[in-house]
VOGU-3710 file (C-alpha; in Angstrom, 3 decimals, decimal comma):
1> xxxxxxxxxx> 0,000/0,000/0,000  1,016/3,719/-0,366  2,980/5,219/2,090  1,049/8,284/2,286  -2,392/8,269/3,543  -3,494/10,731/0,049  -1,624/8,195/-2,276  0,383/11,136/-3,539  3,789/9,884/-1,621  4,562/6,693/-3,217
11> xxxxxxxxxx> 2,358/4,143/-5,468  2,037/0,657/-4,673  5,189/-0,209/-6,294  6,861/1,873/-3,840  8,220/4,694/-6,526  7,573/8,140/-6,184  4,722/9,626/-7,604  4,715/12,328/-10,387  2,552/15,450/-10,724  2,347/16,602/-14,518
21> xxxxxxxxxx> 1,491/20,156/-14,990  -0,152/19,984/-18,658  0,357/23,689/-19,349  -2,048/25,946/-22,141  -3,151/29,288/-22,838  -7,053/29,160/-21,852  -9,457/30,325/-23,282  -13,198/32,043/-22,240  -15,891/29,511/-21,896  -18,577/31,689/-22,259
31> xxxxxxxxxx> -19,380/35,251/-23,753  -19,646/36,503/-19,748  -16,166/35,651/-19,364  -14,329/37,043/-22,684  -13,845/40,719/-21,143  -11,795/39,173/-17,974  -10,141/37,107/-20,335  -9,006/39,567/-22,849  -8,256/41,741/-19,447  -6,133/39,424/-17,948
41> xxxxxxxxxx> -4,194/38,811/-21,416  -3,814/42,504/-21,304  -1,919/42,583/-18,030  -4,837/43,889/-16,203  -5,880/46,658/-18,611  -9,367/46,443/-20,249  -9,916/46,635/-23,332  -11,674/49,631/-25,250  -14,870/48,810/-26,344  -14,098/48,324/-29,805
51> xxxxxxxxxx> -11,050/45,855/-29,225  -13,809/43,449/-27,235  -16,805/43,889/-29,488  -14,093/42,976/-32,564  -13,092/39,687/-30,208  -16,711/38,747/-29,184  -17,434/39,056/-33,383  -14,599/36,653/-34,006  -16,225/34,053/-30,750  -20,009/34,651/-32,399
61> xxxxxxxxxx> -18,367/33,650/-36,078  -17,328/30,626/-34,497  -20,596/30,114/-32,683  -19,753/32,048/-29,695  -16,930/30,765/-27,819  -13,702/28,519/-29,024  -13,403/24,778/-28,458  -10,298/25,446/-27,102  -11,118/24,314/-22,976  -12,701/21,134/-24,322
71> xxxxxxxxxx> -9,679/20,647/-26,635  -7,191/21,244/-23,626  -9,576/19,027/-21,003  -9,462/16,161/-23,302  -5,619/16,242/-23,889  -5,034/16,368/-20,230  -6,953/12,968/-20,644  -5,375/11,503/-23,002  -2,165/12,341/-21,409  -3,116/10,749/-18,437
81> xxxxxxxxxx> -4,165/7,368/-19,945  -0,966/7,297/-21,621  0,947/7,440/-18,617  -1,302/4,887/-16,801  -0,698/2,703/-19,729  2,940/2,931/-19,329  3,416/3,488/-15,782  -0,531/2,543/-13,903  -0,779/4,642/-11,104  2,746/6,731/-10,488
91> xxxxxxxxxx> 1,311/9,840/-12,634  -1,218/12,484/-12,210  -2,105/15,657/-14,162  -3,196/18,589/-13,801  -3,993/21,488/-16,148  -2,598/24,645/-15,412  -3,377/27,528/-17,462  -1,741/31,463/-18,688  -4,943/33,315/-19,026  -8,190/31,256/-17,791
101> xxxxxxxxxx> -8,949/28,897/-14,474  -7,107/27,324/-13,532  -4,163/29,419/-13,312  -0,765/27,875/-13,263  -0,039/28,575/-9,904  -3,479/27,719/-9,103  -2,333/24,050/-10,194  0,851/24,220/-8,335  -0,675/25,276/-5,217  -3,124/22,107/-5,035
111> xxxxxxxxxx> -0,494/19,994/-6,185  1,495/21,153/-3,190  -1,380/20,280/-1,115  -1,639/16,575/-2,377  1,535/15,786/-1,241  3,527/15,911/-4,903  6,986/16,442/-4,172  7,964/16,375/-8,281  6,384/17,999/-10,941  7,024/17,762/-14,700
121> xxxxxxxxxx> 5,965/20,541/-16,684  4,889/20,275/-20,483  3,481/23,187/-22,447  0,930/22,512/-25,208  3,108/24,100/-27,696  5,837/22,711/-29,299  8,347/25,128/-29,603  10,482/26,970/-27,428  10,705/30,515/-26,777  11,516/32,738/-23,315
131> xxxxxxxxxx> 8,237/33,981/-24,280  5,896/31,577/-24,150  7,392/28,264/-22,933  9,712/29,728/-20,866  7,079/31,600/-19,365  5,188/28,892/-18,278  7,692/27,124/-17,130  9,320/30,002/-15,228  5,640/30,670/-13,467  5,535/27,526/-12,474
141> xxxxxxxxxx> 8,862/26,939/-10,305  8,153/30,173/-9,182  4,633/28,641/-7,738  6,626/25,642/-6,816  9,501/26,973/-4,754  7,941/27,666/-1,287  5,931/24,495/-1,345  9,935/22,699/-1,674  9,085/21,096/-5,128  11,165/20,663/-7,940
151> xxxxxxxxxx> 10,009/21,022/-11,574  11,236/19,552/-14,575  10,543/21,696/-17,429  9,818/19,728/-21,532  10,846/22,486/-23,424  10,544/21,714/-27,037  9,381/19,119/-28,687  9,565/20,438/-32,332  10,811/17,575/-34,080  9,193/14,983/-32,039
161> xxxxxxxxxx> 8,853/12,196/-34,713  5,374/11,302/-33,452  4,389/14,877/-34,372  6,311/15,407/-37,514  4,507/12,121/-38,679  1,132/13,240/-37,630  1,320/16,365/-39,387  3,091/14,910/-42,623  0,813/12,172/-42,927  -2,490/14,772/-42,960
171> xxxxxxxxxx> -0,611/17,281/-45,166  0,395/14,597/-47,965  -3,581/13,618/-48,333  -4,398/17,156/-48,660  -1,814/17,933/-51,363  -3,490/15,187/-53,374  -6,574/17,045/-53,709  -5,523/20,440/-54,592  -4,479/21,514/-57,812  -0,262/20,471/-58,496
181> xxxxxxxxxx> 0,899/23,917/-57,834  0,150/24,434/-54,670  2,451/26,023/-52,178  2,426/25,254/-48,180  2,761/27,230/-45,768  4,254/26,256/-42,260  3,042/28,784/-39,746  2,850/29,929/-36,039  1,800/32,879/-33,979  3,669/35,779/-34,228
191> xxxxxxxxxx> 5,861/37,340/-31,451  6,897/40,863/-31,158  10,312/41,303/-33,440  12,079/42,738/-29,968  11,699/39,176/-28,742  13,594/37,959/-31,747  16,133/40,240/-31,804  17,696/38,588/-28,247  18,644/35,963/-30,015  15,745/33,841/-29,115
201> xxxxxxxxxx> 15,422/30,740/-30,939  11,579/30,729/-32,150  11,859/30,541/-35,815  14,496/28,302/-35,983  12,245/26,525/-33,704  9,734/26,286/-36,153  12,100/25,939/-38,922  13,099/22,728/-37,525  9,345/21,575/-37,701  9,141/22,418/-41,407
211> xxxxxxxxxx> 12,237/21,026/-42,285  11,079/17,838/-41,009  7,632/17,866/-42,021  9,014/18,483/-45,715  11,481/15,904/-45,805  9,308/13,654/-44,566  6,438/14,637/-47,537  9,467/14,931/-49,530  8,669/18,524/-50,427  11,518/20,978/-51,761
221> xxxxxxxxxx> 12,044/24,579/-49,615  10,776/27,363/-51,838  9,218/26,036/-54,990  6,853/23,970/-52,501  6,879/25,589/-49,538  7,933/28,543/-47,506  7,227/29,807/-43,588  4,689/32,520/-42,290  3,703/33,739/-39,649  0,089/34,708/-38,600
231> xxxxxxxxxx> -1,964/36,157/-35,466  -0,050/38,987/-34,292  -1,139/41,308/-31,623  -2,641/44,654/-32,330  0,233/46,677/-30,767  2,392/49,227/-32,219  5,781/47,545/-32,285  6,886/45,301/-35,134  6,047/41,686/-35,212  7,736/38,854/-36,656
241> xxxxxxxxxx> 6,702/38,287/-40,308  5,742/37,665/-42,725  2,070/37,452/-42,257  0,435/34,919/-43,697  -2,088/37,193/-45,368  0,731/39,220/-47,384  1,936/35,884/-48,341  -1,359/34,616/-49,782  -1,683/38,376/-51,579  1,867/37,679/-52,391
251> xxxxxxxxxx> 0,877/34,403/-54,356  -1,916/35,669/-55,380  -0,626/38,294/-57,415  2,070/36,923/-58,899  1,782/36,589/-62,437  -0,144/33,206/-63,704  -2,227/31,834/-66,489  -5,862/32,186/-65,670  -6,422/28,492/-67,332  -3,436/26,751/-64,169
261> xxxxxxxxxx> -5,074/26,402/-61,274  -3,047/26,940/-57,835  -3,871/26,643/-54,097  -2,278/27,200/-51,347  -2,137/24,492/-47,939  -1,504/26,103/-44,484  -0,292/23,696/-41,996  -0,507/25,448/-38,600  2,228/23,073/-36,911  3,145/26,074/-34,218
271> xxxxxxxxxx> -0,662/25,419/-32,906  -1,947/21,991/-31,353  -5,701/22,478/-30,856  -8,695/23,884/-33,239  -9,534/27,045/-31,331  -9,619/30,977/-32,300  -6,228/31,186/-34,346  -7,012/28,812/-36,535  -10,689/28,625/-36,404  -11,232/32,511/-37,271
281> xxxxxxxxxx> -7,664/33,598/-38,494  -7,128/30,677/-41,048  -10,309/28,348/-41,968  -12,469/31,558/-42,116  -9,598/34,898/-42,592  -6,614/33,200/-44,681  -9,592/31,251/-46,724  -11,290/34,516/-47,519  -7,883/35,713/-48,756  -7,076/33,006/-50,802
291> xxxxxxxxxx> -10,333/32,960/-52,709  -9,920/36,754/-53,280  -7,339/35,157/-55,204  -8,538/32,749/-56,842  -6,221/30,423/-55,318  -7,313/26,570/-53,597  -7,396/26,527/-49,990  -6,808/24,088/-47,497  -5,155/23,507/-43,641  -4,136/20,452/-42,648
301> xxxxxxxxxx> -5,842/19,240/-39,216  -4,502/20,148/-35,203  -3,647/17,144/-33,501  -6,170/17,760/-30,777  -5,859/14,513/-29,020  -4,256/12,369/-30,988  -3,520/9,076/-29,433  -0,280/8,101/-30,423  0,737/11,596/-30,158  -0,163/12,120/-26,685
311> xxxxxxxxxx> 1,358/8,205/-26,058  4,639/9,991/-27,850  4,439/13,103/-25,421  3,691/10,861/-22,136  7,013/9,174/-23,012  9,019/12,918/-22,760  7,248/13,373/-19,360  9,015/9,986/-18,038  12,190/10,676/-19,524  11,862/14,276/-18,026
321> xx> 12,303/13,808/-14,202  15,256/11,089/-14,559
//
């Protein structure tokens, strides 16, 4: 039997148990709570009217809120029956979120109070940068230090071949129904150029995704397909580019016969759920642009909770704590 009277000690096995902080960005579940949302995403600072009503517009095109809590809940699961498949009974997670309830060190704090002496962080996003993964990471030893517990931070997993595969094997069955000249586009959300310019390592981040992704499709760089970026933030300061709406106008203008058809496939690899990015800024935004165009349009499919990626991901987490 456990040697803690919460089971959060020791499994039956005798090894320590693991807390896994599954870490996202949240999302409102309901209209009520978009303003506190958007407010908390804006450091505390409301929004004008205008900036909410344009938000709540993009929520109402997709219904009125984003799938993105459900999406999140149900990786947690499948997360979690990963690790009980590989290890039944020494893992437990928790999601712990940036903008939305639970907070991060919301998470930490119960945690704390079940005993959990470890925790293993892993961000749903795959690649690194101070600004987002390292973020989440960094808020959660912060949470973690004056409850005594270490955390083990999964920092990238760019080119984990589960993913890559995932992703390839979607994006080669969409290339075979749009036209032969089609270009793809890799993309992830923007970040503010300053961020960049410390010598973060973001694009090459993503980079490394596309690369492998390509190869994989056996796609050549240029001809075939290229990188952009896409969701910046409505602030003054430069963001990293280029957009993906220039580059659609981009291929859109370029000279062509009228008679050769050409599309263009956006695979969203820097995103991992269907949810307001991609939902609004691609499948309704990006696909506006391209028929403007005249161009085919097409995005290959989040991986949501994909089994075998998840089973891929629960194997990082037991590497991760040693």
């Amino acid at each position: 039997m456990s040697s803690s009277t919460n089971g959060a000690h020791t499994n039956d096995m005798g090894s320590e148990r693991i807390a896994v902080l599954l870490m996202a960005y949240g999302t409102p579940r309901t209209r009520d709570e978009i303003l506190p949302y958007y407010t908390d995403i804006r450091r505390g600072r409301p929004p004008t009217p205008e900036a909410l009503a344009d938000l709540t517009a993009r929520y109402d095109a997709l219904g009125g809120t984003s799938p993105l809590a459900a999406h999140t809940e149900a990786q947690r699961d499948a997360l979690q029956a990963a690790l009980d498949a590989a290890a039944p009974g020494r893992y437990v997670v928790s999601l712990g979120l940036k903008h939305a309830e639970p907070k991060v060190e919301a998470a930490v704090d119960a945690i704390a109070v079940q005993g959990f002496r470890t925790i293993v962080g892993l961000v749903l996003a795959p690649h690194y940068s101070a600004f987002s993964v390292g973020q989440y990471l960094d808020r959660a030893r912060a949470a973690a230090e004056p409850h005594g517990i270490t955390v083990h931070g999964i920092e990238s997993w760019a080119t984990e071949p589960a993913y890559v595969t995932f992703v390839a094997d979607d994006l080669r069955a969409r290339l075979a129904e749009l036209p032969a000249d089609t270009k793809v586009l890799f993309t992830a959300h923007s970040l503010p150029q300053r961020i960049i310019d410390t010598g973060d390592p973001y694009p090459q981040e993503l980079r490394a995704t596309a690369e492998a992704v390509a190869a994989q499709v056996g796609l050549s760089q240029w001809n075939r397909w290229a990188i952009a970026w896409q969701s910046a933030g409505r602030t003054p300061e430069p963001w990293l580019g280029p957009d993906i709406l220039q580059v659609i106008d981009d291929l859109g203008g370029a000279e062509n016969d009228a008679e050769h058809e050409r599309g263009v496939l956006v695979s969203a690899v820097g995103f991992v759920s269907d949810h307001l990015e991609v939902l609004y800024d691609l499948d309704i935004e990006a696909a506006a642009r391209a028929r403007s165009h005249g161009l085919a349009f097409a995005r290959t499919k989040c991986m949501n909770d994909d089994a075998t990626v998840m089973a891929a991901l629960a194997a990082r987490v037991i590497a991760a704590h040693g």
